[in-house]
HTML snippet that shows the backbone in 3Dmol.js (N, CA, C, O; Angstrom):
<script src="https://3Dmol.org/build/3Dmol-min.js"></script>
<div id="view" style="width:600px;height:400px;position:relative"></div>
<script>
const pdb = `
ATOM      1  N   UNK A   1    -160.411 -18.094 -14.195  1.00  0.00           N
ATOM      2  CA  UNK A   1    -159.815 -18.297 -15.518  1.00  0.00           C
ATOM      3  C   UNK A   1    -159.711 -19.788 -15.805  1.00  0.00           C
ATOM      4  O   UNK A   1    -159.289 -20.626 -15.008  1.00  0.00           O
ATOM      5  N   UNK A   2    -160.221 -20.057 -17.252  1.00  0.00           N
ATOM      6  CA  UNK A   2    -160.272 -21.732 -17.614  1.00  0.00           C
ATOM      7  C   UNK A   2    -158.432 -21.710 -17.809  1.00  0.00           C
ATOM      8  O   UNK A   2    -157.610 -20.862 -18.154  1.00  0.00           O
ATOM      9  N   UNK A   3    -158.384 -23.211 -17.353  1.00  0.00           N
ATOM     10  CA  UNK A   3    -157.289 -23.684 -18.242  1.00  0.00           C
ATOM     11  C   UNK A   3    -156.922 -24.390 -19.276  1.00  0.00           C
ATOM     12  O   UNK A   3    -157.329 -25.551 -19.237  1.00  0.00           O
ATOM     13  N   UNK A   4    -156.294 -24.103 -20.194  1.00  0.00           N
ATOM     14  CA  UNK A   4    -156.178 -24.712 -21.667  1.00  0.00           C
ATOM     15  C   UNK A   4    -154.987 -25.263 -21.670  1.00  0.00           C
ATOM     16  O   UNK A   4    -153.905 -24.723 -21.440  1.00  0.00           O
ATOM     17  N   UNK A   5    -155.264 -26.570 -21.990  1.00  0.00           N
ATOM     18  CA  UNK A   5    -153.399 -27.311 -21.998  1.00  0.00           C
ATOM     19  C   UNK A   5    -153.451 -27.598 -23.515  1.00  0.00           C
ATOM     20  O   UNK A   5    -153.960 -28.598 -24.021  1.00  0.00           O
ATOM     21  N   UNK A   6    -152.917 -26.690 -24.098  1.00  0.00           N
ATOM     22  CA  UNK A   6    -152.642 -27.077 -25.611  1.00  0.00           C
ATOM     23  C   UNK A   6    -151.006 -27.323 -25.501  1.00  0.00           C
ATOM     24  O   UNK A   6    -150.249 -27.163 -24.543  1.00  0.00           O
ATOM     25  N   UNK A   7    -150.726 -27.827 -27.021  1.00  0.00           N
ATOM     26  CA  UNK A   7    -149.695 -28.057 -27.106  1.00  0.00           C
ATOM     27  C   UNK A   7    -148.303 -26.994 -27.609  1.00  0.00           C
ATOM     28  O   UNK A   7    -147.675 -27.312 -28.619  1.00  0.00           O
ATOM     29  N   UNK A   8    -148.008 -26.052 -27.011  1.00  0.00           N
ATOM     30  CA  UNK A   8    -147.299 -24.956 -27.074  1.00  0.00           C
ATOM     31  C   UNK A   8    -146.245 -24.943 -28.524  1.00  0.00           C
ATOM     32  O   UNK A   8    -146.010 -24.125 -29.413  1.00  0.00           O
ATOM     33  N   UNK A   9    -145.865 -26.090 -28.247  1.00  0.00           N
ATOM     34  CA  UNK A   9    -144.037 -26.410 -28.949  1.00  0.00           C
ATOM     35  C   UNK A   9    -144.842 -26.584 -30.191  1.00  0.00           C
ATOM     36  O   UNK A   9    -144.060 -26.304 -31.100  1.00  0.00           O
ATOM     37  N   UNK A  10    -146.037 -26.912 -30.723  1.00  0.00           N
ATOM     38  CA  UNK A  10    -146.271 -27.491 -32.082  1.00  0.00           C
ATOM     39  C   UNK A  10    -146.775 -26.115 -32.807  1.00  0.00           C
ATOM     40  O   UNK A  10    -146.768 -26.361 -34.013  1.00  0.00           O
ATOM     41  N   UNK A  11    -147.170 -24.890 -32.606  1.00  0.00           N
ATOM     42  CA  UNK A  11    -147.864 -23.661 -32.760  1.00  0.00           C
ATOM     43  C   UNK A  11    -146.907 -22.468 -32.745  1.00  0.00           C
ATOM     44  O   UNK A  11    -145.911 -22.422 -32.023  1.00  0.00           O
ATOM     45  N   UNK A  12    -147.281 -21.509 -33.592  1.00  0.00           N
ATOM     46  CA  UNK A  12    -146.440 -20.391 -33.854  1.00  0.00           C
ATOM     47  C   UNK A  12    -147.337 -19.520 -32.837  1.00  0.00           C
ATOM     48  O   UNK A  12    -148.453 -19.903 -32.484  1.00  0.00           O
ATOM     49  N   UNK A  13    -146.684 -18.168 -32.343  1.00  0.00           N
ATOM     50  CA  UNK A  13    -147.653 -17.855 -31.565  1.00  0.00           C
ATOM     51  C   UNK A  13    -148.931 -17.223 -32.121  1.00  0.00           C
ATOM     52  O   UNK A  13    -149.884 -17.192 -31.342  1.00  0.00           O
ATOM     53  N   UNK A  14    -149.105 -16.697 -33.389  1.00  0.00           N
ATOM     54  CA  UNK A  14    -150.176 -16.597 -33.961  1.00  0.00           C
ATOM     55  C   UNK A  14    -151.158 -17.809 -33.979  1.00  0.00           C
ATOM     56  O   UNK A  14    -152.264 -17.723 -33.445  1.00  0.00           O
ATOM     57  N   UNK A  15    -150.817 -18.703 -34.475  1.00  0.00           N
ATOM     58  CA  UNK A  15    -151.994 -19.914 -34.630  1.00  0.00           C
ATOM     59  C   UNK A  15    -152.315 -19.968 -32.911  1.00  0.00           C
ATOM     60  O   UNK A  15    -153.533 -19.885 -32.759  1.00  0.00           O
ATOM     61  N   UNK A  16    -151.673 -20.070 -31.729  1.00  0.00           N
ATOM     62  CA  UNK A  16    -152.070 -19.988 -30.625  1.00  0.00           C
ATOM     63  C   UNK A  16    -153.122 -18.997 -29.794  1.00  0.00           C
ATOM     64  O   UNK A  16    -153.933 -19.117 -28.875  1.00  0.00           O
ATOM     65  N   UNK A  17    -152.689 -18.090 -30.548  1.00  0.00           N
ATOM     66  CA  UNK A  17    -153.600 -16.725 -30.422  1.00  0.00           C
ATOM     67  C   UNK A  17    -155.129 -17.246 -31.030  1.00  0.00           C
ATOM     68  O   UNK A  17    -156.200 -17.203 -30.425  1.00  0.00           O
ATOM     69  N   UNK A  18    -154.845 -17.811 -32.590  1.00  0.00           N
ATOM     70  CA  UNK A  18    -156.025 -18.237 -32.989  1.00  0.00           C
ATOM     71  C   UNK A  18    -156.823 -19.121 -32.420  1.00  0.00           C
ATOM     72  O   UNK A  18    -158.051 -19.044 -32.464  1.00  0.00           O
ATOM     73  N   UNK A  19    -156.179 -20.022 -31.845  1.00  0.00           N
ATOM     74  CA  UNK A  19    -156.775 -21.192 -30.861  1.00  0.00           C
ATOM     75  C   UNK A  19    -157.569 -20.620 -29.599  1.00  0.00           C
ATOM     76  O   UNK A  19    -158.663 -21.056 -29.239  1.00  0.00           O
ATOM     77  N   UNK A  20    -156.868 -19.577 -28.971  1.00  0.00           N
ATOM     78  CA  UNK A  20    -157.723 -19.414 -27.935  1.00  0.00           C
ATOM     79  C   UNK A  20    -158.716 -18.169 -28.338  1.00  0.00           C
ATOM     80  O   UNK A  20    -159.639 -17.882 -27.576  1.00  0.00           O
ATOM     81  N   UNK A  21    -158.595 -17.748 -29.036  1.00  0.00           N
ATOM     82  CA  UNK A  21    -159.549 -17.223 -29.940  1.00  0.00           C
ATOM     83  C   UNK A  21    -161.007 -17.749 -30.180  1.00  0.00           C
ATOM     84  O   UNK A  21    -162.078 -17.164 -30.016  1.00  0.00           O
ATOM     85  N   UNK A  22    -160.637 -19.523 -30.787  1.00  0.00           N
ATOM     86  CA  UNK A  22    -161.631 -19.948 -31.181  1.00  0.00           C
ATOM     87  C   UNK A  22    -162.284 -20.598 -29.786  1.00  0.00           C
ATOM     88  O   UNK A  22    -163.484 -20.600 -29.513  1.00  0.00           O
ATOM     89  N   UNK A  23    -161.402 -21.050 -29.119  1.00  0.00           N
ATOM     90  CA  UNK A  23    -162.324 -21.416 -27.471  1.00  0.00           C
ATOM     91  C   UNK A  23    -163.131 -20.536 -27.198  1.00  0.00           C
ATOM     92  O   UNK A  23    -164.269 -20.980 -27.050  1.00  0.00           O
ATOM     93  N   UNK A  24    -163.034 -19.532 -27.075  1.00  0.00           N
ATOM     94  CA  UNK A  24    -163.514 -18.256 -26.397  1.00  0.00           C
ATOM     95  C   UNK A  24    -165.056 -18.180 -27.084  1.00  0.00           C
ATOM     96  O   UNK A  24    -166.154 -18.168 -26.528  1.00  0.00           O
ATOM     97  N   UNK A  25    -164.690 -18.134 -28.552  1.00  0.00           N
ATOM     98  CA  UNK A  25    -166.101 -17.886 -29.525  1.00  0.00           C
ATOM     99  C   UNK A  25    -166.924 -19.254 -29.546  1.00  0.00           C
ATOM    100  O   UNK A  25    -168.152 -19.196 -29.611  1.00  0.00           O
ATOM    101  N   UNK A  26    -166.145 -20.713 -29.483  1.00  0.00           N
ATOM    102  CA  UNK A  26    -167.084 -21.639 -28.838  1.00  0.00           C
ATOM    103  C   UNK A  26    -168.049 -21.323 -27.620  1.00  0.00           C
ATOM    104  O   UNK A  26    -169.263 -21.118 -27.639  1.00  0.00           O
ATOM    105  N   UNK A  27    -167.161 -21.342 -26.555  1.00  0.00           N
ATOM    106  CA  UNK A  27    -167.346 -20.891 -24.973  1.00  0.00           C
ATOM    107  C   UNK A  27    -168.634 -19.704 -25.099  1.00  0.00           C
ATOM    108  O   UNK A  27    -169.627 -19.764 -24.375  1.00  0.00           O
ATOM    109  N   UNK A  28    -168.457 -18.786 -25.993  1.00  0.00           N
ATOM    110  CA  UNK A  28    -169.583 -17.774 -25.921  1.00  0.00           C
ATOM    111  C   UNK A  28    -171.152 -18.084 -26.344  1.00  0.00           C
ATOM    112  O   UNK A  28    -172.158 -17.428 -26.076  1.00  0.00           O
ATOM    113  N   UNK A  29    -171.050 -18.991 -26.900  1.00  0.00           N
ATOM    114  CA  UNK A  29    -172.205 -19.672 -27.696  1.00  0.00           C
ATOM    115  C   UNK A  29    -173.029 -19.989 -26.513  1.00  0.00           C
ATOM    116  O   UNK A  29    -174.249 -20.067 -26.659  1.00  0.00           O
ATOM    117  N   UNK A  30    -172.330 -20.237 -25.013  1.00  0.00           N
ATOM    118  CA  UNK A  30    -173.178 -20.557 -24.071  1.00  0.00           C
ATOM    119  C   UNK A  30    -174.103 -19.507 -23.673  1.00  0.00           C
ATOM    120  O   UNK A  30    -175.304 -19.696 -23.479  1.00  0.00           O
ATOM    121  N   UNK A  31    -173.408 -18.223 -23.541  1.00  0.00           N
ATOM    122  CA  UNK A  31    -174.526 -17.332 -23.503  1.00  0.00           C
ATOM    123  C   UNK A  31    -175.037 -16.242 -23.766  1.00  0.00           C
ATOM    124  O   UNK A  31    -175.681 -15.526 -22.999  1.00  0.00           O
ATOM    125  N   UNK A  32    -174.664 -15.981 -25.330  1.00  0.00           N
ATOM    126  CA  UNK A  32    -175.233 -15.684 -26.879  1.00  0.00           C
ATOM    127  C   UNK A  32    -175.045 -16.452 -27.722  1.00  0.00           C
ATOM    128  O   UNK A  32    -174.272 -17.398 -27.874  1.00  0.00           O
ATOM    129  N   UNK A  33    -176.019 -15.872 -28.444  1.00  0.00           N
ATOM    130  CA  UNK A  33    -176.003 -16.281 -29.956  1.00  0.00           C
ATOM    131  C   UNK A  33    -174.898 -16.124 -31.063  1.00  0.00           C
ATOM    132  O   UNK A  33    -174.496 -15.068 -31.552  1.00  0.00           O
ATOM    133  N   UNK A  34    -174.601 -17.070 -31.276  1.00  0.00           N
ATOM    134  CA  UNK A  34    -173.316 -16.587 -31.966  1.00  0.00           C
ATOM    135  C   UNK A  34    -173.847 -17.107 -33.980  1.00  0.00           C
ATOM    136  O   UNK A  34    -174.523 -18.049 -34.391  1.00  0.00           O
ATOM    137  N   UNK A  35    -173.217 -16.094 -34.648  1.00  0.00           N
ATOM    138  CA  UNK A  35    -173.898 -16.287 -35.975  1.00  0.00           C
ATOM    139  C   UNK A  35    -172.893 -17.590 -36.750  1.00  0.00           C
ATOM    140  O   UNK A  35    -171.666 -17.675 -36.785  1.00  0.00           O
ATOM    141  N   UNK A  36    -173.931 -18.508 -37.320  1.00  0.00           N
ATOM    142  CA  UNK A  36    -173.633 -19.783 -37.962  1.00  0.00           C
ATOM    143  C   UNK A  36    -172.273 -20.182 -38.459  1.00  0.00           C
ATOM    144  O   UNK A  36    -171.379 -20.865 -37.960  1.00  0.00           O
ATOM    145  N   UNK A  37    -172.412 -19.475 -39.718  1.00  0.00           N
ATOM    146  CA  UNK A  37    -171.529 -19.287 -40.799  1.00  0.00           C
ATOM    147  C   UNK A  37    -170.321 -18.388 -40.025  1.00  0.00           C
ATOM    148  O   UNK A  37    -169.228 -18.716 -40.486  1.00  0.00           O
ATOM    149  N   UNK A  38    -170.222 -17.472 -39.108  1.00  0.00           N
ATOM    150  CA  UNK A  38    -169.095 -17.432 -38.286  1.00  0.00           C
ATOM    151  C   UNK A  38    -168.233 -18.375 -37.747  1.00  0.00           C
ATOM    152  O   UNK A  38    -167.007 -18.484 -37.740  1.00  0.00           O
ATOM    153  N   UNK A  39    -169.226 -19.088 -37.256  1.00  0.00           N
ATOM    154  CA  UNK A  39    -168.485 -20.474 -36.121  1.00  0.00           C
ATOM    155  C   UNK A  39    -167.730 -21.471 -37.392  1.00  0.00           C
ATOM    156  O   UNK A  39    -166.599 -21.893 -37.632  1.00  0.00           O
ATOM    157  N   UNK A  40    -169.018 -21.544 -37.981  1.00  0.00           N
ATOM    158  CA  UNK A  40    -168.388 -22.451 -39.138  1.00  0.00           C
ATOM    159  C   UNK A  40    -166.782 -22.341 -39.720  1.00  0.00           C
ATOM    160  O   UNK A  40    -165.835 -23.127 -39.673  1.00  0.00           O
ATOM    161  N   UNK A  41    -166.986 -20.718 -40.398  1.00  0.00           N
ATOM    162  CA  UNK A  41    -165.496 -20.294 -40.888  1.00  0.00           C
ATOM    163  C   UNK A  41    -164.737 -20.475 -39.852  1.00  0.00           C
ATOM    164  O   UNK A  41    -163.676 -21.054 -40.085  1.00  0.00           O
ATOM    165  N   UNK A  42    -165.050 -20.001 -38.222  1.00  0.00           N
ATOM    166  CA  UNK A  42    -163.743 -19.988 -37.599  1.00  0.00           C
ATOM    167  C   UNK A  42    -163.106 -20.722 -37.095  1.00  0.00           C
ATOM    168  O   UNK A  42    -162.003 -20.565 -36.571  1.00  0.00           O
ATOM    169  N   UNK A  43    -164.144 -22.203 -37.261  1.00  0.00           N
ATOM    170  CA  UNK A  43    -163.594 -23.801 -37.371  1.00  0.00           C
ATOM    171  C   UNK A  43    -163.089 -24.399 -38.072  1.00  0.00           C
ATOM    172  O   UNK A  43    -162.362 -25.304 -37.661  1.00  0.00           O
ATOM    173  N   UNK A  44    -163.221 -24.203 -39.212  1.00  0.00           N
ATOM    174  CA  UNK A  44    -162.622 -24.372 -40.892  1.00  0.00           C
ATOM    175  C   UNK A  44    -160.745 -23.532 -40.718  1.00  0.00           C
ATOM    176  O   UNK A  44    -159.854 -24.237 -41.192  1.00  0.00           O
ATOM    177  N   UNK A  45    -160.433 -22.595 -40.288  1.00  0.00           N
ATOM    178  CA  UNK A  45    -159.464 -22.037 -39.763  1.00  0.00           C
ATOM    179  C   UNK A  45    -158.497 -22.946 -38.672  1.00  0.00           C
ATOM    180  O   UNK A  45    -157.338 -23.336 -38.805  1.00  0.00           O
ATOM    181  N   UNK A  46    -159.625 -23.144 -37.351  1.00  0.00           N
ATOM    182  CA  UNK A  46    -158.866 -24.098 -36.386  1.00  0.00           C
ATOM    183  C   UNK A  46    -158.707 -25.436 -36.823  1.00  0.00           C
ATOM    184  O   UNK A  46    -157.695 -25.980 -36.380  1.00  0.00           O
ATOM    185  N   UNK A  47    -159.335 -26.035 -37.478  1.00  0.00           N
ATOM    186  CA  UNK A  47    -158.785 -27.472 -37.949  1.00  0.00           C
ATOM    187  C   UNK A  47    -157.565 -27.325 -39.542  1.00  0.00           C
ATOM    188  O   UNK A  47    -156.998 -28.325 -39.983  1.00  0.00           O
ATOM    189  N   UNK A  48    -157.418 -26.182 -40.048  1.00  0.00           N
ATOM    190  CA  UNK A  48    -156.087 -26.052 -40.828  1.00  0.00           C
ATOM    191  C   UNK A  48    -154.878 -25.743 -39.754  1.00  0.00           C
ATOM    192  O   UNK A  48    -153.730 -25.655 -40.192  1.00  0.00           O
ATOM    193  N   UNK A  49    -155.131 -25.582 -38.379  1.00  0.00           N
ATOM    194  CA  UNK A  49    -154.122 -25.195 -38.248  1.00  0.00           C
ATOM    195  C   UNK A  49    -153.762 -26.178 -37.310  1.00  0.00           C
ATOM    196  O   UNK A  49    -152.549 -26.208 -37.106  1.00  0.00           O
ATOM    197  N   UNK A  50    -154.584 -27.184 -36.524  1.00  0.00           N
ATOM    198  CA  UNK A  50    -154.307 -28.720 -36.047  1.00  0.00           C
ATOM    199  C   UNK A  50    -154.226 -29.356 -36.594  1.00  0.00           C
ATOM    200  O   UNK A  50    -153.356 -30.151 -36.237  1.00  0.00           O
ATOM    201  N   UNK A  51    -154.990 -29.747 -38.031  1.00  0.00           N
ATOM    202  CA  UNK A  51    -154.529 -30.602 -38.976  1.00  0.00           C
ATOM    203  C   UNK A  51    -154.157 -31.522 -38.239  1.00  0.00           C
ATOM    204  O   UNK A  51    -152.979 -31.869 -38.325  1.00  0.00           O
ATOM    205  N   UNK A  52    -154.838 -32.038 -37.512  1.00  0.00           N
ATOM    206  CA  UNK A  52    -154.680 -33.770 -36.570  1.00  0.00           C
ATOM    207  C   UNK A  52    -156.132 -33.987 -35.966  1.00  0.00           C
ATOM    208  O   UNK A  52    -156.656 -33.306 -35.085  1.00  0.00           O
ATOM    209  N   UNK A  53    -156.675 -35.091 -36.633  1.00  0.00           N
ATOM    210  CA  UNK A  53    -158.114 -35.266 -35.948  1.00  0.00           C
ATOM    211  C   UNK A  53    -158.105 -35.475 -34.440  1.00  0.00           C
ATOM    212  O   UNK A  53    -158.958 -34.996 -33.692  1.00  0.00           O
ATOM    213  N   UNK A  54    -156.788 -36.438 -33.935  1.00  0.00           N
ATOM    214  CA  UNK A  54    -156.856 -36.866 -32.589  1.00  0.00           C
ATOM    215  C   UNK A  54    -156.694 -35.643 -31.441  1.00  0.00           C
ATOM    216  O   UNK A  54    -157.173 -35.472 -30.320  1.00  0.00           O
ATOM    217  N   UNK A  55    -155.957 -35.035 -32.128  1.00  0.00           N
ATOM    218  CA  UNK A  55    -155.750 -33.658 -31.420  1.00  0.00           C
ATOM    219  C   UNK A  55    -156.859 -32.789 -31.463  1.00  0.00           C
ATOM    220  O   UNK A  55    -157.071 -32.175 -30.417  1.00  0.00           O
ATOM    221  N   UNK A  56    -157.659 -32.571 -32.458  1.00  0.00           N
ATOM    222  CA  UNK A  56    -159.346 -32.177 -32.180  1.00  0.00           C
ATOM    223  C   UNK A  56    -159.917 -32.759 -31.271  1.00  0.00           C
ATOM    224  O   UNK A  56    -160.439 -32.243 -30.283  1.00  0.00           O
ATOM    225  N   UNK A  57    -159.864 -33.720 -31.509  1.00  0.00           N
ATOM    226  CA  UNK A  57    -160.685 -34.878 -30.429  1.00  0.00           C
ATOM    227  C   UNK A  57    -160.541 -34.258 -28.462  1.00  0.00           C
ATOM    228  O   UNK A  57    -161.376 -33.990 -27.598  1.00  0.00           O
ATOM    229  N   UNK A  58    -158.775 -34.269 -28.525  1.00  0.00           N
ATOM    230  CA  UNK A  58    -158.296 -34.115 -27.297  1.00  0.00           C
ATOM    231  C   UNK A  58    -158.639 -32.897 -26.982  1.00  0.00           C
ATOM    232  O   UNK A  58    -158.913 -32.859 -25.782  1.00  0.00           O
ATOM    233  N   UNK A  59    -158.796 -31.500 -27.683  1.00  0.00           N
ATOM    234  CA  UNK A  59    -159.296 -30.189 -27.472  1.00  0.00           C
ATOM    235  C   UNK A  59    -160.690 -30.033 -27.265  1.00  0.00           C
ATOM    236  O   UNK A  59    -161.178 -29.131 -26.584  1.00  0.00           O
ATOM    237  N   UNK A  60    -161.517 -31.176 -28.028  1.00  0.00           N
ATOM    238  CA  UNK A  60    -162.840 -30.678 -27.323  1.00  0.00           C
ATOM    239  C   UNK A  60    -163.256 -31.170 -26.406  1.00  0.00           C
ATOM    240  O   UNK A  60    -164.091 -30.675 -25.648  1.00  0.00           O
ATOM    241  N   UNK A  61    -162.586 -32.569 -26.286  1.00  0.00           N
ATOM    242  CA  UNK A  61    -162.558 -33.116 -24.352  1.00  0.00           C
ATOM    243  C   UNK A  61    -162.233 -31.866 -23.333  1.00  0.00           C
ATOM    244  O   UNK A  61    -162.856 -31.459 -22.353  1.00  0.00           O
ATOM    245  N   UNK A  62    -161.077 -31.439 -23.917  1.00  0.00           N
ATOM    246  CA  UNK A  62    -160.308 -30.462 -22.532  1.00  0.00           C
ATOM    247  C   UNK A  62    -161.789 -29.271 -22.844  1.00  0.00           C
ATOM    248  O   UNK A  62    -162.852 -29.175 -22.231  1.00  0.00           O
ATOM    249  N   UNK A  63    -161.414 -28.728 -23.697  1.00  0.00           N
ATOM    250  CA  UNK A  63    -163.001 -27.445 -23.636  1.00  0.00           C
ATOM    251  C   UNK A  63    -164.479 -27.942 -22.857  1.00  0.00           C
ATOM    252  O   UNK A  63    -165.120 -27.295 -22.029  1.00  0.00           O
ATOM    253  N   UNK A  64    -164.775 -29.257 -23.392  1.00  0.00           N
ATOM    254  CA  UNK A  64    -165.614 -29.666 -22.621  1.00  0.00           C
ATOM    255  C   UNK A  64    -165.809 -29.599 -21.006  1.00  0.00           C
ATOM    256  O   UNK A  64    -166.729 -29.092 -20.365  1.00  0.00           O
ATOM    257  N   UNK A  65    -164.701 -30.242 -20.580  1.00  0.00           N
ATOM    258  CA  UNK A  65    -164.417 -30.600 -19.201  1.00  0.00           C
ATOM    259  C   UNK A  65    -164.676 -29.054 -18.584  1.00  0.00           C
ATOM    260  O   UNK A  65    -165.346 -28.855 -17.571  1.00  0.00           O
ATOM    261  N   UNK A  66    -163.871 -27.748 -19.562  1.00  0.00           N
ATOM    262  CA  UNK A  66    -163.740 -26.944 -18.547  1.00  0.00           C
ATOM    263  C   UNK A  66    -164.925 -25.387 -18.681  1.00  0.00           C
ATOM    264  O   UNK A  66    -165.086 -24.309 -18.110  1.00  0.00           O
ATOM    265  N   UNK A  67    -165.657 -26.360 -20.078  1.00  0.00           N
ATOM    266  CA  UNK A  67    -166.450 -25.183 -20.126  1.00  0.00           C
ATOM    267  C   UNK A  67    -168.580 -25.889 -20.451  1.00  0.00           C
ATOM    268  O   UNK A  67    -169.650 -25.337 -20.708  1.00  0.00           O
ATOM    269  N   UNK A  68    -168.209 -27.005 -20.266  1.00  0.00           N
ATOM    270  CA  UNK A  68    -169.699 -27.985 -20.412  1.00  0.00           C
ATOM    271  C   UNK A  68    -170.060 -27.682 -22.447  1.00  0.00           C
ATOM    272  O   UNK A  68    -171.052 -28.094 -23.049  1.00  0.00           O
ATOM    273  N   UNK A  69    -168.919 -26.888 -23.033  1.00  0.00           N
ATOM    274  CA  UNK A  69    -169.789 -26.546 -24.285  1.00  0.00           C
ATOM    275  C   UNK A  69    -168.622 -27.310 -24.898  1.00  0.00           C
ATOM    276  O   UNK A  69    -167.523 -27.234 -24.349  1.00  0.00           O
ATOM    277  N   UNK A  70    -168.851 -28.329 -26.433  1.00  0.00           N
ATOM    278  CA  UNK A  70    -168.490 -28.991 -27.550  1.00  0.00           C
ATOM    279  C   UNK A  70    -168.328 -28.427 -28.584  1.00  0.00           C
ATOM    280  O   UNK A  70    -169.213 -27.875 -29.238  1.00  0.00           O
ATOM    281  N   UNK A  71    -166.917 -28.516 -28.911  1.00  0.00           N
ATOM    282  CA  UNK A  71    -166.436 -28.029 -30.405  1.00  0.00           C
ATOM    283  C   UNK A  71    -167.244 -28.624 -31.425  1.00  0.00           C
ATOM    284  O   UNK A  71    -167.836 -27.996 -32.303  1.00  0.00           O
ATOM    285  N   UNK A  72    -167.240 -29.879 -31.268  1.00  0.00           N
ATOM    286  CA  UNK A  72    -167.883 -30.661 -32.056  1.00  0.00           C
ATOM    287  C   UNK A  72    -169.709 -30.501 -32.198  1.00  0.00           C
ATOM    288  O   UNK A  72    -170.116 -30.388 -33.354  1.00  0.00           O
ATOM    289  N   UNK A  73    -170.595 -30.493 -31.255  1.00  0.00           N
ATOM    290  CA  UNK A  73    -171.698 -30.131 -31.018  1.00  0.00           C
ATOM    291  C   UNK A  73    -172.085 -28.646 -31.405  1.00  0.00           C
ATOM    292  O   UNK A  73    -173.117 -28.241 -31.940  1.00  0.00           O
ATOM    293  N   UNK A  74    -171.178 -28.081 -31.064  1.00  0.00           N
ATOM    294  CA  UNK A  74    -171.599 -26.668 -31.563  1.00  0.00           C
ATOM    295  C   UNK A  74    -171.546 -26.470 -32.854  1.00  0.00           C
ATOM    296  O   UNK A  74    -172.552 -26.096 -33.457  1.00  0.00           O
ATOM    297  N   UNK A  75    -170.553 -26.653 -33.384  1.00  0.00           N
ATOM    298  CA  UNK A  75    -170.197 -26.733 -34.669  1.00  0.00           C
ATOM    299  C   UNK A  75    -171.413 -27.533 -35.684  1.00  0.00           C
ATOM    300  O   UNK A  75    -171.902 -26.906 -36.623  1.00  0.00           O
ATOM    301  N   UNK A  76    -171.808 -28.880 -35.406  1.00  0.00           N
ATOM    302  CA  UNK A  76    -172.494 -29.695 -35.915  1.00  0.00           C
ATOM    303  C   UNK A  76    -173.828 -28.643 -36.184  1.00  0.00           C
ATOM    304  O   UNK A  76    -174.182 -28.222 -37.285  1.00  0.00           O
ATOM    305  N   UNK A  77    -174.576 -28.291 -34.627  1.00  0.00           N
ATOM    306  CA  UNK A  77    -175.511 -27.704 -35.158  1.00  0.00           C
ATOM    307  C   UNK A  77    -175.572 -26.117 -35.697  1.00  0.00           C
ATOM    308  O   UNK A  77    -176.692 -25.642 -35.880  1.00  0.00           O
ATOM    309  N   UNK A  78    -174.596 -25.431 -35.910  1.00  0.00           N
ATOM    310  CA  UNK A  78    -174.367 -24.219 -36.949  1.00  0.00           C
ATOM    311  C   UNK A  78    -174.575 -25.056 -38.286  1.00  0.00           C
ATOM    312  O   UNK A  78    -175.411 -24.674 -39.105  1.00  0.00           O
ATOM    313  N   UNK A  79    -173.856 -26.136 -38.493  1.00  0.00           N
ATOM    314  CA  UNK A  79    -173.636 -26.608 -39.930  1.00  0.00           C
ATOM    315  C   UNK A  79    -175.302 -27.164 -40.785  1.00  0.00           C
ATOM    316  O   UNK A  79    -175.705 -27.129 -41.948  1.00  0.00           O
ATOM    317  N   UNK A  80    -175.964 -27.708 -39.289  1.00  0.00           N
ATOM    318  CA  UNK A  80    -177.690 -28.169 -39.864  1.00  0.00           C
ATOM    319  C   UNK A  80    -177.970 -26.753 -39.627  1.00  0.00           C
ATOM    320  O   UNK A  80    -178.475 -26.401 -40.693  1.00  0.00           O
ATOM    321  N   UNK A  81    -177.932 -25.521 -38.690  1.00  0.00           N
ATOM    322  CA  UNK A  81    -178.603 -24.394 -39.123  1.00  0.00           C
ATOM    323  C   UNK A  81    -178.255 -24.130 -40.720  1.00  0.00           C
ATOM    324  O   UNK A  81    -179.209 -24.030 -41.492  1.00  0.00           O
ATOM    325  N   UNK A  82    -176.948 -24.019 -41.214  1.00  0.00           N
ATOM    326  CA  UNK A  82    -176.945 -23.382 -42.552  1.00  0.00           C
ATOM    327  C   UNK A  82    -177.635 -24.201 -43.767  1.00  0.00           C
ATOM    328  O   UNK A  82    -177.934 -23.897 -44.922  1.00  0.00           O
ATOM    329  N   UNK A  83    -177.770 -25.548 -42.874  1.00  0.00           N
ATOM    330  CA  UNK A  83    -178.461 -26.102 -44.246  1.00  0.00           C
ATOM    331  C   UNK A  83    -179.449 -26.056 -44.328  1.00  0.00           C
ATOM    332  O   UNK A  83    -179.789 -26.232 -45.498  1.00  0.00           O
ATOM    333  N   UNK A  84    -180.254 -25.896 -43.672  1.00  0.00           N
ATOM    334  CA  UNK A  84    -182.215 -25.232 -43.038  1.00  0.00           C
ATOM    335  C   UNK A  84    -182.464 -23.901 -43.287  1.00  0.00           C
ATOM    336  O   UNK A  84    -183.578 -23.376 -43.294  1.00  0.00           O
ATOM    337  N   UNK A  85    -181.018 -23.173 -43.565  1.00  0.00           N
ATOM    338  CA  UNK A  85    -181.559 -21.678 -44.105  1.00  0.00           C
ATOM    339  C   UNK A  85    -181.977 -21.380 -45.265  1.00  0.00           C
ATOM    340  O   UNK A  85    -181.365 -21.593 -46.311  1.00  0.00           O
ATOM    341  N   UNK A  86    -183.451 -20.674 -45.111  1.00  0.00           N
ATOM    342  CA  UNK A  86    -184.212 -20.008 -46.296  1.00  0.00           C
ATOM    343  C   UNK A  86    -183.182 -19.621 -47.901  1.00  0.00           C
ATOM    344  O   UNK A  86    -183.727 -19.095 -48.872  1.00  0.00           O
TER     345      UNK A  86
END
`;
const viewer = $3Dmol.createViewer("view");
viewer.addModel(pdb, "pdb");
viewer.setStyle({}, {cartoon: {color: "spectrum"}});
viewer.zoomTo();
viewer.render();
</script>
């Protein structure tokens, strides 16, 4: 089991739920395919509910470290897939 050090005290337990939610559907991208415009929306979701860039920053370090896959990277290239779509 990964460990996630988020910040407990700042999150209702729903938005927490959502958070590890969205790790998980990052994290899966390693090995499926996960659809574009999914990731997209369900990033658009996790950054309303951090609403702190530095604290993005610090979450995709920690995801990184413990899973080799980027919030940021993943995300980036869903966003050039949707713009390359037919």
């Amino acid at each position: 089991m990964k460990e996630y050090r988020i910040d407990y005290d700042m999150f209702t337990t729903a938005e927490i739920v959502k958070i590890f939610a969205f790790f998980a559907l990052i994290e899966s991208t390693k090995k499926r395919s996960v659809s574009p415009s999914l990731l997209v929306e369900k990033y658009q979701e996790y950054r309303t509910i951090l609403n702190n860039k530095s604290l993005e920053k610090k979450y995709d370090k920690m995801l990184f470290t413990n899973t080799k896959v980027s919030i940021y990277e993943t995300i980036k290239q869903a966003k050039e897939k949707l713009n390359h779509a037919p």
